[in-house]
C-alpha positions in Angstrom: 0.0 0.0 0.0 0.9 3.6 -0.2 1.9 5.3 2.9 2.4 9.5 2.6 0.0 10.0 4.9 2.3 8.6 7.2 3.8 11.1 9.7 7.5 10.3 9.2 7.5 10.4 5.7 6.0 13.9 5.8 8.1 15.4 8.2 11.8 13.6 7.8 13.5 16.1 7.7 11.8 18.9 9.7 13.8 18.8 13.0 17.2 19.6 10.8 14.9 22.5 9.4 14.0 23.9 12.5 17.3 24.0 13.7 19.2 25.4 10.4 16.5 27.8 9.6 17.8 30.3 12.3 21.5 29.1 11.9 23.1 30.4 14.7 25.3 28.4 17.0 24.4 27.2 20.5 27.6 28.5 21.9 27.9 31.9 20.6 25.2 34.7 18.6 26.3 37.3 16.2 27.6 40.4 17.5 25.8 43.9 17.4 27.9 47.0 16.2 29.9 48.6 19.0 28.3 51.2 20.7 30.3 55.0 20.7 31.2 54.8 24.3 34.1 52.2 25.3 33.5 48.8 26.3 35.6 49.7 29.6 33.3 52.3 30.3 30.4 50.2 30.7 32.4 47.4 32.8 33.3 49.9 35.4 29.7 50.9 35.4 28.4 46.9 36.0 31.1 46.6 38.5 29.3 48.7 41.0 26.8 46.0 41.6 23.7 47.8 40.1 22.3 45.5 37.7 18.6 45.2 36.9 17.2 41.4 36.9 15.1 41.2 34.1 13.8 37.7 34.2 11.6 36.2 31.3 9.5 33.3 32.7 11.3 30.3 32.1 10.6 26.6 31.3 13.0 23.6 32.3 13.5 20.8 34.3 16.4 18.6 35.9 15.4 15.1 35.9 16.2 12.5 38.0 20.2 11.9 38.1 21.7 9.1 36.2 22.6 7.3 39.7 19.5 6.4 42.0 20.8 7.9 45.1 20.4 6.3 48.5 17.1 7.2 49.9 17.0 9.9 52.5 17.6 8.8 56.3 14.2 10.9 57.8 11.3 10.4 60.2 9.1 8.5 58.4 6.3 11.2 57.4 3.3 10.3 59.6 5.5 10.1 62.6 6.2 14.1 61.5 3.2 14.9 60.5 1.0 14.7 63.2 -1.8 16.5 62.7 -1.2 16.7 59.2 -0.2 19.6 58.4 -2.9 22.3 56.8 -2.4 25.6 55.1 -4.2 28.7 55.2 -7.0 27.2 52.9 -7.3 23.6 54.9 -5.4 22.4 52.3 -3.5 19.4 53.4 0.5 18.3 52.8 -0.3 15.2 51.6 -3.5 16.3 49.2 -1.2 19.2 47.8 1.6 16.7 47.4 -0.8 14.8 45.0 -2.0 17.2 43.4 1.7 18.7 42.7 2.6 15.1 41.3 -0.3 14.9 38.8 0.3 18.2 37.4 4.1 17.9 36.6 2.8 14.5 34.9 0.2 16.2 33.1 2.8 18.6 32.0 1.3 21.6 33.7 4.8 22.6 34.6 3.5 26.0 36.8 0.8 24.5 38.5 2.8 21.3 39.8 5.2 24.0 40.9 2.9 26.1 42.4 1.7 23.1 44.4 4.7 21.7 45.4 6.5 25.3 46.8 3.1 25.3 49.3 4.1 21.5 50.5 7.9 22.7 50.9 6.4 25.9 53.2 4.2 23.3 55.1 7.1 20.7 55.5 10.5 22.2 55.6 11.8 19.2 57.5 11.8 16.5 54.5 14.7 16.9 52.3 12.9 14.8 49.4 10.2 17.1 49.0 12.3 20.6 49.1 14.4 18.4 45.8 11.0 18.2 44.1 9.7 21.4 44.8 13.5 22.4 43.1 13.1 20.5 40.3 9.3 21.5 39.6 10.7 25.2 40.2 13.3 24.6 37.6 10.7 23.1 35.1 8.4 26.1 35.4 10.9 28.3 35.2 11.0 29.7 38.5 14.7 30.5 38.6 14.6 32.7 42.2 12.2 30.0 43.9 14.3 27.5 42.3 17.5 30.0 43.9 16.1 30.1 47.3 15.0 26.5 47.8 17.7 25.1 46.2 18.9 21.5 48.3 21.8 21.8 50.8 21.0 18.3 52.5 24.0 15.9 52.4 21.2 12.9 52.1 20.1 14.9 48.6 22.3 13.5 45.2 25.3 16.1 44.8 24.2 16.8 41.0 21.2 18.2 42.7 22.9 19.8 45.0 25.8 21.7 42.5 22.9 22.7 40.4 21.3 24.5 43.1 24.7 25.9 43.6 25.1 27.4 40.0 21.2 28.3 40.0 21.9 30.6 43.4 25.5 31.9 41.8 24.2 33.2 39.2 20.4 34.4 40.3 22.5 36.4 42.6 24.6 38.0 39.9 21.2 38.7 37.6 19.9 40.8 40.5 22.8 42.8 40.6 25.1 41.1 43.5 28.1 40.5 41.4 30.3 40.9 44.7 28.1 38.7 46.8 27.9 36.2 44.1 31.8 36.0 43.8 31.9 36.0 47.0 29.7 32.5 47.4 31.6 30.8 44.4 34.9 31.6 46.1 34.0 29.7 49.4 31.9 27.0 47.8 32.7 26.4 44.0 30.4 24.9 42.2 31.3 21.0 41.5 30.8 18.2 39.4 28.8 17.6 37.4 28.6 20.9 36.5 32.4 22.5 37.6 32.6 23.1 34.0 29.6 25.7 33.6 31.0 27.5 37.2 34.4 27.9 36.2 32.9 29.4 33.0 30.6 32.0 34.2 32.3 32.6 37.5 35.3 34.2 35.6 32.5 36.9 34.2 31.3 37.4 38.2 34.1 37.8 39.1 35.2 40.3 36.6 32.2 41.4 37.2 33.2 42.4 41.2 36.3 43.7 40.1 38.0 40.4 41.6 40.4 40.4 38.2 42.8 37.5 40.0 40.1 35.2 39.8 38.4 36.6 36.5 42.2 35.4 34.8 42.7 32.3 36.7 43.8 29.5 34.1 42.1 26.4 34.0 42.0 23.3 36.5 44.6 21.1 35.5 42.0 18.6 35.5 39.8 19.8 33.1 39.5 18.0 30.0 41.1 19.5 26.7 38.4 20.9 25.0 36.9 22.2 28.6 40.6 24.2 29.3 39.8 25.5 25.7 36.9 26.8 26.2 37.7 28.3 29.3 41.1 30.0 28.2 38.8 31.2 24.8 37.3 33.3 28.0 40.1 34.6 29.9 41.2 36.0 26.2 38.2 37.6 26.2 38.6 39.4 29.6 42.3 40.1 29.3 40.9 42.2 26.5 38.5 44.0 28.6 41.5 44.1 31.0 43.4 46.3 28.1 45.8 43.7 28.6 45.9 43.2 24.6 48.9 41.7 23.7 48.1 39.0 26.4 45.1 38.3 25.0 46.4 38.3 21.4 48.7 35.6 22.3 46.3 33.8 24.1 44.0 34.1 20.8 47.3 32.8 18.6 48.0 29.9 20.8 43.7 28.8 20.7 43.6 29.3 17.1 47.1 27.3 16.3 45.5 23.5 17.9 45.1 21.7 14.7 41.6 20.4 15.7 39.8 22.9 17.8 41.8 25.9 16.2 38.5 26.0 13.6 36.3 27.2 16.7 38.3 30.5 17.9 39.3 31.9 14.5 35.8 34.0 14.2 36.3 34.8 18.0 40.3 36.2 17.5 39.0 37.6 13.8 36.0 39.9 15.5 39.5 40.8 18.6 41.2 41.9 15.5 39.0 44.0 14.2 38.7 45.6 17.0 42.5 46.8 17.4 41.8 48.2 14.0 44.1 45.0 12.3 41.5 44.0 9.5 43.9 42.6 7.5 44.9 39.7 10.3 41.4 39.1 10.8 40.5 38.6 7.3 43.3 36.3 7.3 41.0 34.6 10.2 38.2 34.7 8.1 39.6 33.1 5.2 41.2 30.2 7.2 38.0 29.2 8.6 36.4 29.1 4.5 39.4 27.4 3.5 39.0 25.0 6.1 34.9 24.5 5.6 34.7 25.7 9.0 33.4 29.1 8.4 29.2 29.6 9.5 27.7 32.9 8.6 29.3 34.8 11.7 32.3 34.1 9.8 31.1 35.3 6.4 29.4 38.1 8.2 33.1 39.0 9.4 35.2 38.9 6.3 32.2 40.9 4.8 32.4 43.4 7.4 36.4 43.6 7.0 35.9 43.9 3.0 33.9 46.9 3.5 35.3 48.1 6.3 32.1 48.5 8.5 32.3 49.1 12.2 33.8 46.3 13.9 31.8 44.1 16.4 31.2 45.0 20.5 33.0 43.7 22.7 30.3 41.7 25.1 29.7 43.2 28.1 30.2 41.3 31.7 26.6 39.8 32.1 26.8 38.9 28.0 30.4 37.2 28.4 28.5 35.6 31.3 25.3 34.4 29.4 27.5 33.4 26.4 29.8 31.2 28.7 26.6 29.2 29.6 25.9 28.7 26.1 28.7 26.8 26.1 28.9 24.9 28.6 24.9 23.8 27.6 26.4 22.7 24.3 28.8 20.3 25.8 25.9 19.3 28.1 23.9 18.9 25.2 26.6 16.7 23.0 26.3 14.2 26.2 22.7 14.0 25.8 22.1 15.5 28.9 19.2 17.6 27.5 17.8 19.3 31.3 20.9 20.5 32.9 21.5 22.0 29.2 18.1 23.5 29.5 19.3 24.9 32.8 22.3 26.5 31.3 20.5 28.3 28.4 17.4 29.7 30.8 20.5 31.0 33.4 22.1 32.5 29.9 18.7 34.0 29.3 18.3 35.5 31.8 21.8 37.3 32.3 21.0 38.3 28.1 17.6 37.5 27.0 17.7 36.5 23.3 14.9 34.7 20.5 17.7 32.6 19.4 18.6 31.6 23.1 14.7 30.9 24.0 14.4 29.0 20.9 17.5 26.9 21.8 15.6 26.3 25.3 12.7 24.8 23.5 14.8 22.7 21.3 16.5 21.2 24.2 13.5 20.7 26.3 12.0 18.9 23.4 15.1 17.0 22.3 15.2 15.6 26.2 11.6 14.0 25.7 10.2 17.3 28.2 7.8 18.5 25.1 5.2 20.3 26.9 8.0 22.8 28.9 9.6 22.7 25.4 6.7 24.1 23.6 5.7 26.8 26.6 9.3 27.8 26.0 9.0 27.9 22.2 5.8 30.1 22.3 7.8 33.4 23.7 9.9 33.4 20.7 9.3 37.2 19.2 8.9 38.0 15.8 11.6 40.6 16.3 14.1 38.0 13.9 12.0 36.3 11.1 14.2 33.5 10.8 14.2 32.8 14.8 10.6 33.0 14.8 10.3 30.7 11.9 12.6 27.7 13.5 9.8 28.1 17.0 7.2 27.4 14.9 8.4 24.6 12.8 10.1 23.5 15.3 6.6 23.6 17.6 4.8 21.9 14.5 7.5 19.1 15.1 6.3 18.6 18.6 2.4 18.7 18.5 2.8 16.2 15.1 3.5 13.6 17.7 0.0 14.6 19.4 -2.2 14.0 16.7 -2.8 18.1 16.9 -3.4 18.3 12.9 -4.6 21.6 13.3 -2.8 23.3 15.6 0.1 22.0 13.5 -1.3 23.1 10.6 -1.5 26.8 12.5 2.5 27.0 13.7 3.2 26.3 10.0 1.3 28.7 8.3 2.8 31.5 10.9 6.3 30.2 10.0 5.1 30.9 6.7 3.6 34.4 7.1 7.2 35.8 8.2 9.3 33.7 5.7 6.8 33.6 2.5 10.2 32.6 0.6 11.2 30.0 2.3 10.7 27.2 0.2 11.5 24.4 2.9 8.5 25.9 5.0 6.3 25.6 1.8 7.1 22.2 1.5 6.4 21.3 5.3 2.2 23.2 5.0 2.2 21.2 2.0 2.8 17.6 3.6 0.7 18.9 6.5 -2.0 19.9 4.1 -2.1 16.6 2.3 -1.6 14.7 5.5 -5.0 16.4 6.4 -6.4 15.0 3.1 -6.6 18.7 1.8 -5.0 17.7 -1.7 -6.3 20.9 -3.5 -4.5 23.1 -1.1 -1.4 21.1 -0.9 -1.1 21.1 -4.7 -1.4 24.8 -4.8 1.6 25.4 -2.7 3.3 22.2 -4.7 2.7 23.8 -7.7 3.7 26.9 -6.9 6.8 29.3 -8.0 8.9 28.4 -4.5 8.3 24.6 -4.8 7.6 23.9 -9.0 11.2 25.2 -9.8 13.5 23.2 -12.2 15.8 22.6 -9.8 13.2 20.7 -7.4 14.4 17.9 -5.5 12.7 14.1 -5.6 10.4 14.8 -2.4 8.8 18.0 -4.3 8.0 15.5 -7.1 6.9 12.2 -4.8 4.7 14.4 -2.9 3.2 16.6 -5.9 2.4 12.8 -7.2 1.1 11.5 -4.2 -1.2 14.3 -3.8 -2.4 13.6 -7.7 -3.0 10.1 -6.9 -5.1 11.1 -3.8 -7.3 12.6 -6.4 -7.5 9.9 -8.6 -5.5 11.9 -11.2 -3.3 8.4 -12.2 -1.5 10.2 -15.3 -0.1 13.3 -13.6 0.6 10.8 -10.7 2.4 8.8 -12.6 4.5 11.3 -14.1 6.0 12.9 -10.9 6.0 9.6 -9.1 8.7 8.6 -11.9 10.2 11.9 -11.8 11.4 11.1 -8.3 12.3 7.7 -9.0 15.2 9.1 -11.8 16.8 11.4 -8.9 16.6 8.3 -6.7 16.1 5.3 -8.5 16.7 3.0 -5.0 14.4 4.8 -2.7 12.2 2.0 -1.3 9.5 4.3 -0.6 9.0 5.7 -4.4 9.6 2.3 -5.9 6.6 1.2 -3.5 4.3 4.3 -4.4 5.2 3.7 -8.2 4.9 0.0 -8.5 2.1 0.1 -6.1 -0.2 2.4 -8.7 1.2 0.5 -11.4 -0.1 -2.7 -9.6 -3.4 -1.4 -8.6 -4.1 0.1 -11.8 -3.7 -2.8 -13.5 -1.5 -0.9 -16.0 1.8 -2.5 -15.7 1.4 -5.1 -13.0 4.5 -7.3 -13.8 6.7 -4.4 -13.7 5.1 -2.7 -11.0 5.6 -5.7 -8.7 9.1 -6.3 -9.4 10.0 -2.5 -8.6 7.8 -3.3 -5.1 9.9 -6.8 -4.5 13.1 -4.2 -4.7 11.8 -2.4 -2.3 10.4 -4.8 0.2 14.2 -6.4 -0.6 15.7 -2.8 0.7 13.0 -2.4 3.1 12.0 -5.6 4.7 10.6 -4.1 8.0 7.9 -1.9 6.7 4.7 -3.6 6.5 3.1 -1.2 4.2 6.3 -2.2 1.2 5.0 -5.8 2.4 1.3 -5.2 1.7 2.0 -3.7 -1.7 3.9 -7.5 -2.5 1.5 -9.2 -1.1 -1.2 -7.4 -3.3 1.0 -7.3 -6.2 1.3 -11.4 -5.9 -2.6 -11.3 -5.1 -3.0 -9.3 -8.5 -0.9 -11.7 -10.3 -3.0 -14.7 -9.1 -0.1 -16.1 -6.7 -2.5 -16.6 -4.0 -1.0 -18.9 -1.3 2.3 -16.5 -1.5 0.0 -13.7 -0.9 -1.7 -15.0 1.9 1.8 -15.0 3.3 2.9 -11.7 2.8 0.0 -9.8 3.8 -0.6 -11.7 7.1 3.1 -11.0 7.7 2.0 -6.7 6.7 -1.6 -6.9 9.3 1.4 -8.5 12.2 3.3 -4.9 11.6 0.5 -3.1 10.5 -2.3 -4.3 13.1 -4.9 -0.9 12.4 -4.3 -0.4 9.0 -7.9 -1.1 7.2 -6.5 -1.2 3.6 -4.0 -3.9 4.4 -6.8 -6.1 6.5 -9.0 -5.5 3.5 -6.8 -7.1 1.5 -5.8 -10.1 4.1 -9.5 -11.0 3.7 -9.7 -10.9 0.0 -6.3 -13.5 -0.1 -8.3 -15.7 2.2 -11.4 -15.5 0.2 -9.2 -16.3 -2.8 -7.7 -19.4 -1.1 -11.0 -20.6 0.3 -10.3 -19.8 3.8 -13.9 -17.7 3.7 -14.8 -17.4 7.4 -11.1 -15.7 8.4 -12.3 -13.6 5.0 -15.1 -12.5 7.0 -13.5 -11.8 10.3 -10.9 -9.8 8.1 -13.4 -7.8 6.8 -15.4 -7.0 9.5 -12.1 -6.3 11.1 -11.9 -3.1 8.7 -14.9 -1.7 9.8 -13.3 -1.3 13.4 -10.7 0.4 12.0 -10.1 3.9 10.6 -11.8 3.7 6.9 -12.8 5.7 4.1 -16.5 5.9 3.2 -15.5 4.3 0.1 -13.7 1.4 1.4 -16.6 1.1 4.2 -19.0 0.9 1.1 -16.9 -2.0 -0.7 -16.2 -4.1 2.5 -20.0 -4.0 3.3 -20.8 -5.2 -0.1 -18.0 -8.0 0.4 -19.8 -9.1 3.3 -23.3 -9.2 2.6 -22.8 -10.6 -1.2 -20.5 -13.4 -0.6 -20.9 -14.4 2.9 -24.8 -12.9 3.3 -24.0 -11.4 6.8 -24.7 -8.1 7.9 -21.9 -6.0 8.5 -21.7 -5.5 12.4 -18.1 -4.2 12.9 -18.0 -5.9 16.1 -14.3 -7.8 15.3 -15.1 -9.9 12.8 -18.1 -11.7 13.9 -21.1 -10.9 11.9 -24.6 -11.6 11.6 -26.0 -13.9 9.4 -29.8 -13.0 7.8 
């Protein structure tokens, strides 16, 4: 059978479109234009510990750590609790408790919070909950609650425990403590699992509070080699805003001459260079990182900026080096696949810096870590102030309510993806394959056949889904002709030599060729139980009845609900004489999800050759 309808063949490659569409990288964002006064100006100004918070509401979680910790050693509950305790309302410690729980399953992210924070007031004394009310913090985005509850306990895991460490660090930093939060990082450092993210950002704070001994500190000699890296790509960064600039030009040399992580400092030491007015050495930058393939558009935005000698790029600011510093450290989070503390890092960043592109990267990861509804609150305050931020949220929360079933709403993010890139022709594609998936084949074929998408340059998907959408409309000819258009650019493709030799097949045009091309693809595909319904059908067609049966029982095992390939099952049993598992099979369809036209066929099957009355009750019948 054919199978475009099918979710993952509409949307294959939409999560690499909703990440490239913005393009910029985790760990850094394109400069603006430096400002007429001097960067040193406004340090001294952030050094006097008078910075506004600005929080956005955030949206992440931690979840649980990859090593089940010990349980906590504490007085069993009812022992404690004695009367139980009540809040203001009569609301009880254990009901709110509950009520917290099936929230945060529900994905109600504030409202488990909420609930939880009022069973931490109630019960200060039990470590376990005060860890769940800071996780459910985190995941609403709560940053201060998350701040001031955050776990000290020794009984509570230690990757609890640093998080809450880095949470309070740099909360206290955000509302303007710099010197306070230095002063907490240089008593208790934040450690492992996340020493890496401290290190990075307390450099800033400290900077920050003035503290320039600590703000330059190399490295632990334990940290790994890409970590030290990173970190001395920082301390190059502040040695500048130290005026310290030959220090930090050798420091940029020495990053930038590593033959494998050189590639990731040369648009860094190219944007230095530029600044001390030396555009020749950074175009030299520049053109290293094309030569090498290396260059992103930050880069190409640089040498362009060199070529035309435009105003160089600012120098970040304390709370920006800060926020950019936890960017990194959430990529390297992120490359271990441990999506929530990267979360964490990138709604810290955001709220040193608030960016689109850093809220959109917040979503991702959320979603990306299997935490979709906190991923999609998080997507829905990207702005429209960048169209091709805005764009990536939306495809991106298309993605994410796909796997709900949400056809409209889907339908919705895409068109406002397309209402702020009406060029982009990888968003035209999506609304079409969303618009056909919804069986609204007129619609879909407008935008198919339309100047972004009918180009002559199109790739195969444009023409396997302009034909699948002909076919959908009974249009065999036109169908025929894009479906072998697509199979020239990829004449392999188990999926187009299905579609093709499947119409072929059922069309009872070219049935001996149209099955061969389908036994290729069941041959490259032998998994997919629609490629084995269309061989089973293509034998059925061909009068190969007992190898039939066969195949399509072996395609209603894989594909259990799919009415077309039961229909069939039942007509190979009728063929072979097996008539009342015919029957069942057929009443089987009308269970299932089927068109009024297959409905109408099945009940015909039913009454004419077996005189029962269709019942859709599984397969039993009624006989007259």
């Amino acid at each position: 059978m054919r199978f475009v309808s099918s979710r993952p063949a509409l949307f294959l490659a939409a999560s690499a479109l909703a990440l490239s569409l913005a393009a910029p990288s985790l760990a850094q964002e394109a400069p603006a234009p430096a400002p007429e006064t001097s960067a040193e100006e406004a340090q001294e100004a952030e050094a006097q510990d008078a910075e506004p918070n600005g929080d956005p509401v955030p949206h992440i979680i931690i979840a649980d750590e990859p090593e089940t910790p010990e349980e906590p050693k504490v007085t069993p509950i009812p022992a404690e609790w004695a009367p139980i305790p009540l809040d203001a309302e009569k609301n009880s410690a254990f009901g709110l408790y509950l009520a917290g729980r099936n929230a945060l399953t529900s994905g109600e992210s504030a409202v488990g919070a909420d609930y939880l924070s009022r069973v931490y007031a109630l019960t200060p004394e039990q470590p376990r909950v005060r860890e769940q009310a800071f996780t459910a913090a985190l995941l609403a985005g709560d940053l201060d609650e998350a701040g001031r509850i955050a776990p000290t306990d020794p009984e509570v895991s230690p990757v609890i425990v640093q998080a809450g460490r880095l949470v309070q660090a740099v909360q206290t930093y955000a509302g303007g403590g710099a010197r306070r939060a230095n002063a907490e990082l240089k008593v208790a450092p934040v450690g492992e699992p996340h020493d890496r993210a401290g290190f990075y950002v307390q450099a800033w704070i400290a900077a920050a509070a003035g503290d320039w001994d600590r703000a330059l500190a190399m490295p632990p000699a334990e940290f790994d080699p890409v970590s030290a890296l990173v970190a001395r790509g920082n301390r190059a960064r502040l040695l500048e805003q130290r005026r310290r600039y030959d220090e930090a030009d050798a420091e940029w040399r020495d990053l930038t001459s590593h033959a494998l992580a050189g590639a990731l400092f040369r648009q860094s030491y190219g944007e230095f260079l530029e600044r001390r007015g030396r555009r020749d050495d950074a175009l030299v930058q520049y053109d290293a990182a094309v030569a090498a393939r290396t260059a992103d558009r930050r880069v190409m935005e640089g040498r362009e900026r060199v070529l035309s000698k435009a105003r160089p790029p600012a120098l970040l600011n304390f709370r920006e080096g800060a926020a950019q510093a936890l960017r990194t450290a959430a990529d390297q989070m992120i490359a271990q696949r441990a999506y929530e503390f990267g979360a964490v890092y990138l709604r810290l960043a955001q709220n040193l810096a608030p960016s689109d592109n850093t809220q959109l990267l917040i979503g991702q990861t959320l979603i990306q870590g299997g935490i979709e509804p906190a991923g999609r609150a998080a997507l829905a305050h990207v702005s429209e102030a960048s169209p091709a931020i805005y764009a990536a949220a939306r495809v991106q929360m298309a993605i994410s309510l796909s796997k709900t079933g949400l056809d409209d709403e889907v339908l919705v993010e895409l068109r406002r993806a397309a209402s702020v890139r009406p060029d982009e022709a990888t968003v035209a594609y999506m609304l079409a394959s969303q618009l056909l998936q919804m069986e609204r084949r007129e619609e879909a074929l407008e935008l198919l056949n339309g100047p972004l998408l009918n180009t002559a340059d199109q790739g195969y998907e444009t023409h396997f889904l302009r034909g699948a959408a002909y076919e959908a409309l009974d249009q065999d000819a036109q169908a025929e002709a894009e479906l072998w258009a697509a199979l020239q650019m990829q004449p392999d493709n188990p999926t187009l030599l299905n579609y093709l030799g499947y119409l072929w097949v059922d069309t009872g045009t070219r049935v001996a060729e149209g099955a061969a091309m389908i036994a290729r693809a069941h041959a490259a595909d032998p998994k997919d139980g629609n490629i084995q319904d269309s061989l089973g059908w293509a034998q059925f067609r061909q009068g190969q009845y007992e190898a039939a049966v066969v195949n399509l029982e072996g395609a209603v095992d894989k594909e259990p609900a799919n009415a077309e390939i039961n229909d069939h099952l039942g007509d190979a049993y009728w063929a072979v004489g097996r008539q009342r598992e015919a029957g069942f099979q057929w009443n089987r369809v009308l269970t299932l999800k089927v068109d009024d036209k297959r409905r109408g066929e099945v009940e015909a099957k039913l009454r004419d050759r077996l005189n029962q009355n269709p019942t859709g009750d599984h397969g039993l019948g009624s006989d007259d």
